[in-house]
N, C-alpha and C positions, 0 to 999 in steps of 0.2 A: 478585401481582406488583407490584413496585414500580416505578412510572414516574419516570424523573428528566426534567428540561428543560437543554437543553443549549443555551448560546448558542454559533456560531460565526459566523466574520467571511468574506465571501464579496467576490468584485470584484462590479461593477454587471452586469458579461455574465455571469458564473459562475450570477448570484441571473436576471440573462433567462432564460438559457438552460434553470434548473431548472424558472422561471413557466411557459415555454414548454410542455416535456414535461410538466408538469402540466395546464396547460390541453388539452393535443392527446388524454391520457389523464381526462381528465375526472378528475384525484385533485390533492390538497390538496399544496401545498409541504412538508406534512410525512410528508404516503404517499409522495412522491417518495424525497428523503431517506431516511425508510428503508428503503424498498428500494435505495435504493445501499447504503447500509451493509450489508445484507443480503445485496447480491451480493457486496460487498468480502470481507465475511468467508467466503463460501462458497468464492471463489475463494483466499482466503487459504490458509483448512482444507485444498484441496486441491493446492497445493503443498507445504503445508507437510507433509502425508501422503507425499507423492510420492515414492518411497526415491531417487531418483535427484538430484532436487532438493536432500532433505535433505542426502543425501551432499556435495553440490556446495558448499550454503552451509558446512555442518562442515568441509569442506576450507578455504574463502576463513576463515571465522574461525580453525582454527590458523593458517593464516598471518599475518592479522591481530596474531595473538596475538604468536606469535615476533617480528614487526617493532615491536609494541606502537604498532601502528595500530587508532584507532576500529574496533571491530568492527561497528560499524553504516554505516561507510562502505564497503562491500566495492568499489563502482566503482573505490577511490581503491587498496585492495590490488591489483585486476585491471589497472588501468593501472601499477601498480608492477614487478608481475612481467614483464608485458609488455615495458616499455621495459627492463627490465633484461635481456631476451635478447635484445635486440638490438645 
């Protein structure tokens, strides 16, 4: 397995806050870290499994599409359809 090193950029409370839950679990600012990412992705996988979910985002992106709205903004589709029935 190959390890890479990943720099990112954190606020000052972001990087306390992880020192913290590190310190209070007795594990390294970098065991913390990835178990977030770790949970991140668990929790991704499992909406993204979710037929119901799937379905929901496949709907917001054809709409996206047809309006030739960033498909990665879906908020910006949702609020579009919205005020448009009203």
């Amino acid at each position: 397995m190959t390890i890479l090193e990943i720099t990112i950029r954190l606020t000052e409370n972001e990087a306390a806050a992880i020192d913290r839950a590190a310190q209070l679990e007795r594990l390294t600012r970098e065991e913390v870290l990835r178990l977030a990412a770790r949970e991140y992705i668990r929790r991704y996988q499992r909406r993204r499994d979710n037929p119901q979910i799937r379905r929901a985002m496949e709907t917001i992106d054809a709409i996206a599409a047809r309006l030739r709205r960033d498909p990665t903004d879906s908020t910006a589709t949702v609020r579009y359809w919205r005020d448009a029935r009203r």
